[in-house]
PAPA-960058 format. One record per atom (N, C-alpha, C): z, x, y. Coordinates in steps of 0.02 Angstrom, whole numbers, padded with zeros to 5 digits, always signed. Layout:
N
ZXY...
This chain:
360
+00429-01354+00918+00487-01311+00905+00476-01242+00935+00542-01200+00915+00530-01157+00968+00491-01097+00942+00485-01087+00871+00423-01051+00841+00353-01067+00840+00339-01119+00869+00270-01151+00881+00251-01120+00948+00304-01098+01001+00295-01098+01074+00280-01019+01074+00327-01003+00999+00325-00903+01015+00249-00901+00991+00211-00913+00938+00163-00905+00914+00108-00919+00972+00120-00972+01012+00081-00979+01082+00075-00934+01121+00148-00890+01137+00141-00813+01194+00103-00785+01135+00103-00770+01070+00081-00694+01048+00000-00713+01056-00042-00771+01050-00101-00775+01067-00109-00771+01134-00061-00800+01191-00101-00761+01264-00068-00708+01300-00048-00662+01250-00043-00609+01252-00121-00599+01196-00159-00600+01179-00207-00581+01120-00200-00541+01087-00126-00561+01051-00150-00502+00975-00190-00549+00929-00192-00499+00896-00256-00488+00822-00205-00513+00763-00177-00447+00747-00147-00432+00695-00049-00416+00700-00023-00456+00657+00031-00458+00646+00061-00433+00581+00099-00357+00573+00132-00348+00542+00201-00357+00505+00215-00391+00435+00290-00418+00455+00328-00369+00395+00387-00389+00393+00436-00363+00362+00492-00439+00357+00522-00472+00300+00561-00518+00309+00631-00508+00348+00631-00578+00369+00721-00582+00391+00735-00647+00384+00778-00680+00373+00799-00715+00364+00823-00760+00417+00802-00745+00458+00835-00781+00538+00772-00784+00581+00722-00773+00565+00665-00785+00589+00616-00814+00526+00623-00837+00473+00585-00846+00415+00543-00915+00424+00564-00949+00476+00506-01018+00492+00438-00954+00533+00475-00936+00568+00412-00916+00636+00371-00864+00579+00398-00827+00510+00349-00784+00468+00317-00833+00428+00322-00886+00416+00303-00914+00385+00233-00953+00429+00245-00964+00459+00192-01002+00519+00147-00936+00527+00178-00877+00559+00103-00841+00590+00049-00833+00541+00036-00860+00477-00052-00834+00450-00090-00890+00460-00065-00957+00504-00096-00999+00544-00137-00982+00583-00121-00923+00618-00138-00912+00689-00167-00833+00681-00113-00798+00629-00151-00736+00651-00184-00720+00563-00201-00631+00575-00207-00597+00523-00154-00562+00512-00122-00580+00450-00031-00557+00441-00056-00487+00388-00012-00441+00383-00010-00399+00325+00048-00377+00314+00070-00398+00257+00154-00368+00233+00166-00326+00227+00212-00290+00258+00244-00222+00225+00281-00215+00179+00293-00149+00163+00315-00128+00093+00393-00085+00123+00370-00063+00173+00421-00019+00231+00403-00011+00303+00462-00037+00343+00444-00003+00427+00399+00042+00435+00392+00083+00422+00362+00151+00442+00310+00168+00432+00278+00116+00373+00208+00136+00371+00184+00093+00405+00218+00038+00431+00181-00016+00495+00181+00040+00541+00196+00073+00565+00175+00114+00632+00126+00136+00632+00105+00165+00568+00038+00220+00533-00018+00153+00541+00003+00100+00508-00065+00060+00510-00077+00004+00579-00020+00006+00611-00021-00003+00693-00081+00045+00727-00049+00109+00711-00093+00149+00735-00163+00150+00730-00195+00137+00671-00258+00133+00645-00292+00070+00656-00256+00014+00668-00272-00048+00686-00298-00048+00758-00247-00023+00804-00284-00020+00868-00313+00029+00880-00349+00094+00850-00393+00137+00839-00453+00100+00827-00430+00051+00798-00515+00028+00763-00539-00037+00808-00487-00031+00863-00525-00111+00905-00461-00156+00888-00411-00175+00868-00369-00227+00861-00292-00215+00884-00275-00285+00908-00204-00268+00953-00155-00312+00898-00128-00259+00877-00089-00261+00815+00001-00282+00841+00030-00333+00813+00117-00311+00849+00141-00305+00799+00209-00275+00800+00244-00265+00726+00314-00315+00753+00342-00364+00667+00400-00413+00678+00427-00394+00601+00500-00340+00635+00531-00312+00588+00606-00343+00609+00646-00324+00554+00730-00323+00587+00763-00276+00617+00811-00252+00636+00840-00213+00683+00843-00148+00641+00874-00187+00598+00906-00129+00549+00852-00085+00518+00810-00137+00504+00732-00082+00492+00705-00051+00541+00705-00043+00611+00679+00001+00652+00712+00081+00642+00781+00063+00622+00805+00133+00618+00746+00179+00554+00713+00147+00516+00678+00180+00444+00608+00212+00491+00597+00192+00555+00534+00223+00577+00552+00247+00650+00582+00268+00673+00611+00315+00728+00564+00381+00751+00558+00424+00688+00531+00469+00688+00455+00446+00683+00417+00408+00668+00358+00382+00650+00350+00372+00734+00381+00325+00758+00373+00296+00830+00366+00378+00863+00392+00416+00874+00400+00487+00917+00342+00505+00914+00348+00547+00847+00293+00577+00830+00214+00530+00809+00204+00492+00823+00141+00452+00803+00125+00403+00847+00181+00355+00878+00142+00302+00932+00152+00348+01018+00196+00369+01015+00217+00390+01074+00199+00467+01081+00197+00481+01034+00155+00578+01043+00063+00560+01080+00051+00523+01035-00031+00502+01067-00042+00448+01084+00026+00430+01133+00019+00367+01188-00042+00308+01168+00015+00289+01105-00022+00214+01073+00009+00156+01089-00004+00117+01101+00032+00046+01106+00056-00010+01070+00124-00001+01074+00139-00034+01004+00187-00082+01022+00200-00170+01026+00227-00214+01030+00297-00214+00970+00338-00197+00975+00385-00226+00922+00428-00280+00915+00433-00329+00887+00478-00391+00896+00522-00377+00845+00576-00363+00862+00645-00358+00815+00703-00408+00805+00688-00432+00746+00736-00487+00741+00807-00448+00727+00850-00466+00801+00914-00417+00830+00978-00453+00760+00975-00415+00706+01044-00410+00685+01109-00383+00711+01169-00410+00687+01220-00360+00709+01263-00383+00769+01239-00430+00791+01277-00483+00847+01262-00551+00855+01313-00579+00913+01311-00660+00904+01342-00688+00845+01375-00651+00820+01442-00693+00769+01392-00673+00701+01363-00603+00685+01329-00580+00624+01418-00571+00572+01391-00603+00518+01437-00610+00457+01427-00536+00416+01374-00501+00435+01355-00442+00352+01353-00382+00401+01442-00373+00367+01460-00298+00410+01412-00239+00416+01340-00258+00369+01331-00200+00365+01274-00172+00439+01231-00261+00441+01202-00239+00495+01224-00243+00562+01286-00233+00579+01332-00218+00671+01322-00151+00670+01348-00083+00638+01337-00036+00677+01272-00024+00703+01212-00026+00684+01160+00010+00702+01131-00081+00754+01123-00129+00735+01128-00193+00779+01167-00198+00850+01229-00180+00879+01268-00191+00926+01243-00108+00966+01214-00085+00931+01201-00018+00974+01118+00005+00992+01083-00036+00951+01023-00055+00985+00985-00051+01036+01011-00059+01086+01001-00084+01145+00994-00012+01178+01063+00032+01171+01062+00099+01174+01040+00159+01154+00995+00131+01074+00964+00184+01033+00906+00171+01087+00873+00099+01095+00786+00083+01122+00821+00129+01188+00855+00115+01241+00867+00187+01314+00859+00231+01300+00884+00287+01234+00876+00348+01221+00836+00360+01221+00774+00329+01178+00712+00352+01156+00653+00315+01207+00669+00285+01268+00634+00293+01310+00582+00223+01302+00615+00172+01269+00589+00129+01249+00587+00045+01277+00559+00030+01341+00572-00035+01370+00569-00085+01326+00609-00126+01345+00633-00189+01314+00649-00251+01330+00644-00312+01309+00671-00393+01326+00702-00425+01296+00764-00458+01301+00805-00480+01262+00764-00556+01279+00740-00594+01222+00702-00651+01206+00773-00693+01175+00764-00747+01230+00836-00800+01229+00806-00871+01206+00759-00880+01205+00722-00937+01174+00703-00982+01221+00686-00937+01300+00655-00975+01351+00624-00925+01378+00632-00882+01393+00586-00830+01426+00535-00810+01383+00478-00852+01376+00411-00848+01341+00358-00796+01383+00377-00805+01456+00341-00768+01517+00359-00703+01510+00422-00667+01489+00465-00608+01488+00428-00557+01423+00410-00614+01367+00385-00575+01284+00329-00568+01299+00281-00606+01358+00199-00603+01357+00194-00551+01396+00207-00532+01467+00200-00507+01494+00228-00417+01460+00276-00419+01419+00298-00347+01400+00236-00324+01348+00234-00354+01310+00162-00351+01248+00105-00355+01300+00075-00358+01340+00037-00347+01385+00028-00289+01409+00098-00280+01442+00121-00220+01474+00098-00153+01412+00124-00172+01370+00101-00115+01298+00062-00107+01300-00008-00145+01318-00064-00110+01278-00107-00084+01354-00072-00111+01427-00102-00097+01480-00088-00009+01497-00021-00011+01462+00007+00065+01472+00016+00111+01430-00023+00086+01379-00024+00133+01302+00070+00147+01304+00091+00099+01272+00179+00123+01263+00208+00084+01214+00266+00085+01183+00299+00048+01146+00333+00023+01173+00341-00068+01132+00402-00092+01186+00444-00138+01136+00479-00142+01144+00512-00175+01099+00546-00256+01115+00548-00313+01090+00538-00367+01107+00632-00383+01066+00675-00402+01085+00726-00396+01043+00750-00481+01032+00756-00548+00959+00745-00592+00961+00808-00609+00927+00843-00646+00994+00926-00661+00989+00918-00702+00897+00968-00699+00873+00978-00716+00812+00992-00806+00807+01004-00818+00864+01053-00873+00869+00984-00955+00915+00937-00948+00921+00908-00965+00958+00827-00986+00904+00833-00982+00818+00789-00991+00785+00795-01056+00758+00745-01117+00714+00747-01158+00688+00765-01141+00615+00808-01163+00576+00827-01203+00499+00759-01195+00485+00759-01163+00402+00690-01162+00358+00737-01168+00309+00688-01184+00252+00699-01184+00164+00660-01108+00156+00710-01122+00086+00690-01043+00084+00600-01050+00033+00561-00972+00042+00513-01003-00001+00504-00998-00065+00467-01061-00123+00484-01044-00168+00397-01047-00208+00373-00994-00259+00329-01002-00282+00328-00970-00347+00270-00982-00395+00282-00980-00479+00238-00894-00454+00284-00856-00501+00289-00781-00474+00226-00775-00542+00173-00732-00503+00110-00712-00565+00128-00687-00628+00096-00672-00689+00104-00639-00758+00103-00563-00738+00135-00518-00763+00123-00441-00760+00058-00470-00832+00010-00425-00809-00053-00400-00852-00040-00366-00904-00063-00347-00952-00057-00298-00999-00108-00223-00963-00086-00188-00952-00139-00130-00958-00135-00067-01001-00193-00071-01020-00187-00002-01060-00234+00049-01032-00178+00114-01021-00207+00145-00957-00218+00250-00992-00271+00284-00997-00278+00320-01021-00299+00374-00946-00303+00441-00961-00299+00492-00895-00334+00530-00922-00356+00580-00888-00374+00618-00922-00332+00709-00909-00332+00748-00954-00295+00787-00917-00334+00845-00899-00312+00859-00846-00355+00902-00766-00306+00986-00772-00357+01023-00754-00310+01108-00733-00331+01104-00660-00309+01151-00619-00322+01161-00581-00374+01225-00572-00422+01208-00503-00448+01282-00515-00478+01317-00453-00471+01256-00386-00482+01286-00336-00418+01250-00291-00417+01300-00221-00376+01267-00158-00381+01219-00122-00343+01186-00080-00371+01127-00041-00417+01142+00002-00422+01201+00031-00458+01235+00061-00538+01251+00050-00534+01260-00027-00608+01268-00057-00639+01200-00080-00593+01161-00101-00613+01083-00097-00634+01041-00052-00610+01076+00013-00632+01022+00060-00683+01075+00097-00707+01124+00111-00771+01168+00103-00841+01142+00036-00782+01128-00007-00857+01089-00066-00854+01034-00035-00847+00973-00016-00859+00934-00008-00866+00913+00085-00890+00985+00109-00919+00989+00174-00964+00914+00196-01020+00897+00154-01069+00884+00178-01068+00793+00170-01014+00791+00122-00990+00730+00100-00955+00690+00159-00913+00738+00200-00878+00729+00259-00923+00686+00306-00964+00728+00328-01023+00737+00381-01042+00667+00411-00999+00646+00473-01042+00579+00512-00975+00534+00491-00937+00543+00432-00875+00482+00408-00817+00495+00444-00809+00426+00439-00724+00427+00465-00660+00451+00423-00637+00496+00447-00590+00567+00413-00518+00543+00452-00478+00525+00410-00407+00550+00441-00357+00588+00382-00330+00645+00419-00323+00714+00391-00252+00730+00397-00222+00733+00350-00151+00732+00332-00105+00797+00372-00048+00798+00393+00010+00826+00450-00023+00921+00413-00027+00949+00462-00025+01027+00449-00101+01060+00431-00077+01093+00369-00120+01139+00365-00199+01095+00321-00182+01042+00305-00236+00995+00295-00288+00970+00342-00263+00989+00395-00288+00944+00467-00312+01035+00489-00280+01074+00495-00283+01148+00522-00355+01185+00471-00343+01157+00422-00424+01168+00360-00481+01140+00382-00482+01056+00398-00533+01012+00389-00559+01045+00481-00522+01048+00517-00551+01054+00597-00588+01118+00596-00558+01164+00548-00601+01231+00529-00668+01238+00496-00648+01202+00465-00741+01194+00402-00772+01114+00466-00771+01074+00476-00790+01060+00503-00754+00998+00536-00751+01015+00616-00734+00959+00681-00792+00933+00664-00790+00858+00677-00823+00812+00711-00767+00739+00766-00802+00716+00784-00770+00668+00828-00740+00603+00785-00767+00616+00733-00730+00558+00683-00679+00570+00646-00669+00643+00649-00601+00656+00593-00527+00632+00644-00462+00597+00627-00416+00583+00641-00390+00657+00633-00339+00690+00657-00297+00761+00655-00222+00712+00660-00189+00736+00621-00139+00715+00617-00079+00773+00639-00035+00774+00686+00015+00829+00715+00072+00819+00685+00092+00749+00658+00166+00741+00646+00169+00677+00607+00236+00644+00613+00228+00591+00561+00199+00597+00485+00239+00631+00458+00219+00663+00382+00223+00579+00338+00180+00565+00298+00174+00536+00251+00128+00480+00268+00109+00476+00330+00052+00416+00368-00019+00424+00367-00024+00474+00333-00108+00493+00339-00137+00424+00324-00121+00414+00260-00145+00339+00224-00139+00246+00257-00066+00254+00279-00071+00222+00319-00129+00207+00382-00119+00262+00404-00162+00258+00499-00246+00221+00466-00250+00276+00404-00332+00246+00373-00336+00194+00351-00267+00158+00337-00282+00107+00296-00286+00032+00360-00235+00058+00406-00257+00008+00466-00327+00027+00488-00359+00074+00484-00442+00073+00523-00468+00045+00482-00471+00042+00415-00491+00014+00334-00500-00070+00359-00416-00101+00386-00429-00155+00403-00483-00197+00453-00496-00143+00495-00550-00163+00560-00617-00175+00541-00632-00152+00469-00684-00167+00439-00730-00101+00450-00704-00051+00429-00744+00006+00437-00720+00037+00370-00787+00100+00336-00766+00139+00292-00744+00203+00312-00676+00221+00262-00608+00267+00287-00606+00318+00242-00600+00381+00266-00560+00422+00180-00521+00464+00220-00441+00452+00176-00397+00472+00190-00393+00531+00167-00397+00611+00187-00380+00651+00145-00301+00675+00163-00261+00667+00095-00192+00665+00095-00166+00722+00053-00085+00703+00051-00068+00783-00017-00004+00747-00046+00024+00765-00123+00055+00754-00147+00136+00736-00103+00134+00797-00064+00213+00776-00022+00199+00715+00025+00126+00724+00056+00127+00659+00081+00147+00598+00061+00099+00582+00005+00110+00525-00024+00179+00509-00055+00217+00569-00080+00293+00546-00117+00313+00524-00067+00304+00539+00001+00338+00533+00073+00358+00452+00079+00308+00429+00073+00282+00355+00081+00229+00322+00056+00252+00315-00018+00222+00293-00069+00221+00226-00065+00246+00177+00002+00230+00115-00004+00171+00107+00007+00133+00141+00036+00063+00114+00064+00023+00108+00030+00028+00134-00041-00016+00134-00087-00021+00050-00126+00060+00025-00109+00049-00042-00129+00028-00055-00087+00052-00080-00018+00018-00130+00028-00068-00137+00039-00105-00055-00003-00173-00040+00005-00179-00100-00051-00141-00090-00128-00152-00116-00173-00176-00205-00165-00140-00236-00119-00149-00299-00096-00190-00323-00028-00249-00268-00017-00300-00297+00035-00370-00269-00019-00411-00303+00035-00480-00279+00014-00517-00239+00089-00504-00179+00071-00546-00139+00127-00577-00073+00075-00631-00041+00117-00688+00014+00112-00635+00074+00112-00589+00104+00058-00527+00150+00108-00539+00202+00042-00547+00263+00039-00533+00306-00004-00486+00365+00006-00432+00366-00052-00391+00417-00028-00396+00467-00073-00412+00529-00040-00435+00582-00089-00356+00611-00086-00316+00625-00135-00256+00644-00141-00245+00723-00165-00263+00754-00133-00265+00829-00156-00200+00871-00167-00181+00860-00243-00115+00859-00256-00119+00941-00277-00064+00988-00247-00081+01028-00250+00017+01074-00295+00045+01024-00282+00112+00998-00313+00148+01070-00254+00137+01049-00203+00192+01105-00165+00178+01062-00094+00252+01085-00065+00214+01071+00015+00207+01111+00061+00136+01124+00072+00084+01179+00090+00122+01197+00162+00137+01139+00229+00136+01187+00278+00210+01190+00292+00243+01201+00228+00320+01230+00251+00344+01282+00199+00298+01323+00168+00305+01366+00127+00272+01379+00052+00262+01303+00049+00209+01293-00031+00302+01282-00111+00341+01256-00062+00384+01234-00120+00372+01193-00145+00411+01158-00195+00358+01129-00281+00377+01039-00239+00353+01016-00259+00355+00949-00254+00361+00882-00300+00371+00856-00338+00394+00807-00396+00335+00794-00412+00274+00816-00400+00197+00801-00412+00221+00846-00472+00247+00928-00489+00236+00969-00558+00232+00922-00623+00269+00860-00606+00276+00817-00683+00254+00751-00640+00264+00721-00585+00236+00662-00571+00147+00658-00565+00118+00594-00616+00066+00586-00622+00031+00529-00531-00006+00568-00511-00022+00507-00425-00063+00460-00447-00111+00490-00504-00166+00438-00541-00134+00357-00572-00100+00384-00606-00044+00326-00631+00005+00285-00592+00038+00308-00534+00038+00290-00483-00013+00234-00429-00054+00263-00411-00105+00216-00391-00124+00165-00423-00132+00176-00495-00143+00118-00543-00115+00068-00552-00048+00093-00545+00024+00028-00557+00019-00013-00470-00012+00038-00443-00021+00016-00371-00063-00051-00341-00114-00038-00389-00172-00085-00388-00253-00074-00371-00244-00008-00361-00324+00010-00363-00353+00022-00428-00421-00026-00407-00446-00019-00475-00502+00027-00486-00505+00074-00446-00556+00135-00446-00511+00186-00430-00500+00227-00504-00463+00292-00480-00471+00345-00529-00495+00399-00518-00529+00461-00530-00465+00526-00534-00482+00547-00581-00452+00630-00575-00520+00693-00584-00499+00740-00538-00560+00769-00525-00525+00844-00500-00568+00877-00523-00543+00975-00498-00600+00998-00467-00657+00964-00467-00731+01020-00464-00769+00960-00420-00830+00993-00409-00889+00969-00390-00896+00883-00395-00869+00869-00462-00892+00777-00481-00842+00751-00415-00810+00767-00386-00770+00732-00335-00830+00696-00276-00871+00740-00272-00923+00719-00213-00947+00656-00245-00971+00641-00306-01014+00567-00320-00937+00502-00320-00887+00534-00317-00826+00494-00329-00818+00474-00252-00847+00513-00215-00810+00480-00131-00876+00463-00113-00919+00422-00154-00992+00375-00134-00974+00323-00132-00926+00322-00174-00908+00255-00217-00896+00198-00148-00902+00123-00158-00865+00073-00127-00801+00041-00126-00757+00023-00070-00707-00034-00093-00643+00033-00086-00608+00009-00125-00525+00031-00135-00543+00086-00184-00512+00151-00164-00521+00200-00224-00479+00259-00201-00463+00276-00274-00400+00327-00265-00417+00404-00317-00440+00464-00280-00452+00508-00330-00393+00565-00310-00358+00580-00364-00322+00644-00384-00364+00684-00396-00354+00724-00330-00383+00796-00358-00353+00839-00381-00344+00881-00413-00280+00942-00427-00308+01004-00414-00247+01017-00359-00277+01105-00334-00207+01134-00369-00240+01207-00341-00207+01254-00340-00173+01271-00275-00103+01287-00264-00055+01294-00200-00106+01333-00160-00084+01341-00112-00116+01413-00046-00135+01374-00002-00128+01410+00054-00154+01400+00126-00203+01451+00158-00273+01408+00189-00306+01463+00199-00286+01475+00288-00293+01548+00309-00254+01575+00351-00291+01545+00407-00298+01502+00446-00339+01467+00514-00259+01444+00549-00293+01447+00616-00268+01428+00688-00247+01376+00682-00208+01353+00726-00161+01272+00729-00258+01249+00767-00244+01186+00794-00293+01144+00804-00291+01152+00870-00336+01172+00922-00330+01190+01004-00341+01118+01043-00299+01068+01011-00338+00993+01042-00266+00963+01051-00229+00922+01114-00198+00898+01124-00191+00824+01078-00131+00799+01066-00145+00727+01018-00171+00665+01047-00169+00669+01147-00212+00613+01171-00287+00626+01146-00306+00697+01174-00392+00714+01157-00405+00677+01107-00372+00705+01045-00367+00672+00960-00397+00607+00968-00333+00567+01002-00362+00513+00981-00399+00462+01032-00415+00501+01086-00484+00472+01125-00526+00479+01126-00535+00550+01089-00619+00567+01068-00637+00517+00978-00568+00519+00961-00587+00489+00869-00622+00413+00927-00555+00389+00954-00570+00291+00967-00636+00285+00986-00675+00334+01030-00753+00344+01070-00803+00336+01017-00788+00396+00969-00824+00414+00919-00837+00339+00882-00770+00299+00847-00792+00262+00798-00810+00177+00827-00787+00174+00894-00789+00121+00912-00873+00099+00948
């Protein structure tokens, strides 16, 4: 069949790793790829870009197989994150919105498609369910030319599936206690205490003045700098997480409200990934306004998330907390401020050809 033949190009093309998102018009061919590949589900478009990113950072040729309508949710992710530091990213979009689509809702942004991928500078193949030579060669082309490309998969040209059906797990009982934290230093003096903790690890460092701190107290070739794409810190770490390396994400409250899926999709792997969450309840590099952290708990959060190592911490005990192994999530709680340092004097290719050198 003709999902047996696509799964054939995406191996000689050699990807690794396959990111999905459901659709319903491709649901045989999602159902088949954990035959063949290493699948990881998303929670949302957009943090597949972040862990695209980190996937082929860490050695693996990652593609993403979303729907149309979901590409519009990571637009800005693609700009600022695959295409700012010329990463290579395969997308297969199962094309809603034409060929006799019944659900008014996905035609506008579906029938215009074609014209959003031209704007944004984005080559493409309309995949008719014979040009197998056309999808290998473009996913090739991606990773030969560090670029995004987008693979677009007529609606009309898939095999009949049942839908799937399985006995859905028990919710657990948990009984879940916190402890309660003041604040008492900056992100700034926190990540100065925990200088030495840094030292030799793999660092990826959340959009702004987080990334503008950590390059100040201390560059090394392993810290990730993040320029754009606000809410991916966690993501990008959590795809290097996958490559089988240990990660710590240092992130911030706006981040994470940003794109709080990743904390599930972390919740359902097993990787070495720590995200130090330095909630400081403002967002630091656009003025320090308040953020839904003043009353939202991140600890409790993560928990419902699925990590089962998670810490609240203001002081010093943070350093024996980022020893730790496995999946782990510590709230730190600062106090707002920005300490006054220089933007970062490093272009976002440098970024991430000196990080890929460094960890690979």
């Amino acid at each position: 069949m003709i999902e047996e033949e696509f799964l054939k190009t995406l191996k000689k093309a050699k990807i690794d790793y396959v990111l999905t998102l459901p659709c319903e018009r491709v649901k045989r061919l999602i159902s088949l790829l954990p035959s063949k590949f290493e699948v990881l589900t998303l929670a949302r478009e957009e943090e597949g870009v972040g862990i695209s990113a980190g996937l082929y950072m860490g050695g693996k040729k990652p593609v993403m197989l979303i729907q149309s309508s979901g590409f519009g949710n990571c637009v800005n992710a693609l700009m600022s994150l695959t295409k700012c530091y010329e990463l290579p990213l395969p997308i297969l979009i199962s094309w809603r919105g034409v060929y006799g689509e019944k659900i008014e809702a996905q035609k506008p942004l579906g029938e215009r498609l074609p014209k959003v991928l031209a704007a944004l500078d984005i080559d493409f193949v309309i995949f008719d369910g014979k040009n197998f030579d056309d999808v290998e060669n473009a996913i090739k082309g991606s990773f030969e030319e560090d670029k995004i490309v987008a693979i677009l998969l007529r609606p009309d040209v898939w095999s009949e599936a049942e839908d799937v059906y399985f006995e859905r797990p028990k919710v657990e009982e948990k009984v879940v206690r916190v402890e309660e934290c003041e604040a008492k230093m900056t992100r700034y003096e926190a990540l100065k205490m925990i200088k030495e903790e840094l030292e030799g690890r793999i660092v990826v460092s959340n959009i702004g003045y987080p990334s503008r701190e950590l390059y100040h107290i201390l560059d090394q070739p392993t810290n990730f700098y993040m320029l754009g794409s606000m809410g991916l810190a966690s993501s990008i770490a959590l795809g290097v997480a996958l490559t089988g390396r240990e990660v710590i994400s240092i992130d911030g409250d706006g981040s994470i409200l940003m794109n709080p899926s990743t904390l599930f999709t972390a919740g359902n792997v097993d990787v070495d990934l720590k995200i130090l969450a330095i909630d400081n309840a403002a967002y630091g590099s656009t003025g320090n306004q308040p953020t839904a952290s003043v009353k939202a708990d991140l600890q409790l959060f993560a928990i419902s998330a699925g990590f089962e190592k998670t810490f609240r911490a203001n002081g010093e005990e943070v350093k024996e907390m980022l020893k730790e192994r496995g999946k782990v999530f510590i709230h730190f709680v600062a106090k707002p401020g920005n300490a006054k340092v220089p933007t970062i004097p490093m272009k976002a290719i440098e970024i991430k050809e000196r990080f890929m050198e460094a960890i690979r």
